[in-house]
N, C-alpha and C positions, 0 to 999 in steps of 0.2 A: 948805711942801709940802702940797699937798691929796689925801692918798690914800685910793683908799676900803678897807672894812676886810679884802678878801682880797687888796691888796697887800703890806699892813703886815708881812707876816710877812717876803717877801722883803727888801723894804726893812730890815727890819732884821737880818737876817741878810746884806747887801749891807753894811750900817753895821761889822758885828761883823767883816767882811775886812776892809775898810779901819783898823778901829783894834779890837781883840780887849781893849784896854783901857776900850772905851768904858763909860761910866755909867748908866743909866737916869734921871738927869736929861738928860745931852745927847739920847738917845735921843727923850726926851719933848720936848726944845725944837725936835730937829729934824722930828720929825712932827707938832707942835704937835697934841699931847693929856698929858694928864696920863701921873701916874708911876705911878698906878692901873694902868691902861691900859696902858704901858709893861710894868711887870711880868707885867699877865698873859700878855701875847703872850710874853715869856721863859717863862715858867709852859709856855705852851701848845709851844713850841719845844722845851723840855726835855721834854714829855712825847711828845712824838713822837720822841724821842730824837736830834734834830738838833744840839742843843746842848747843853753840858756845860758848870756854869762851876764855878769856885774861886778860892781867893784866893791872891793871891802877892805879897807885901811891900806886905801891907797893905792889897791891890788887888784889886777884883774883873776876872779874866782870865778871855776867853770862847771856849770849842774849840767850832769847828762840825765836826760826823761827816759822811763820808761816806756 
């Protein structure tokens, strides 16, 4: 996927509906950039308060807000 960088955020918050369990390495291979990158866009989600993550048996699980 070639997105440029003010889709990324939907795109990954489109990822995080489909599997709430997802990784930030899948994340990274599915937008093909790094885990750098990856994280911050979470980094940047969570500060906008769209998303909330935590862990649950072991797992990072990721709640997107309304």
């Amino acid at each position: 996927l070639n997105i440029n960088k003010n889709d990324r955020e939907n795109v990954v918050i489109q990822l995080i509906k489909a599997n709430p369990y997802i990784t930030y390495d899948e994340v990274s291979t599915k937008l093909n950039i790094s885990v750098a990158t990856t994280r911050r866009i979470f980094s940047i989600l969570k500060k906008k308060g769209i998303l909330v993550g935590y862990r649950k048996n072991k797992h990072d699980k990721w709640e997107l807000k309304d």
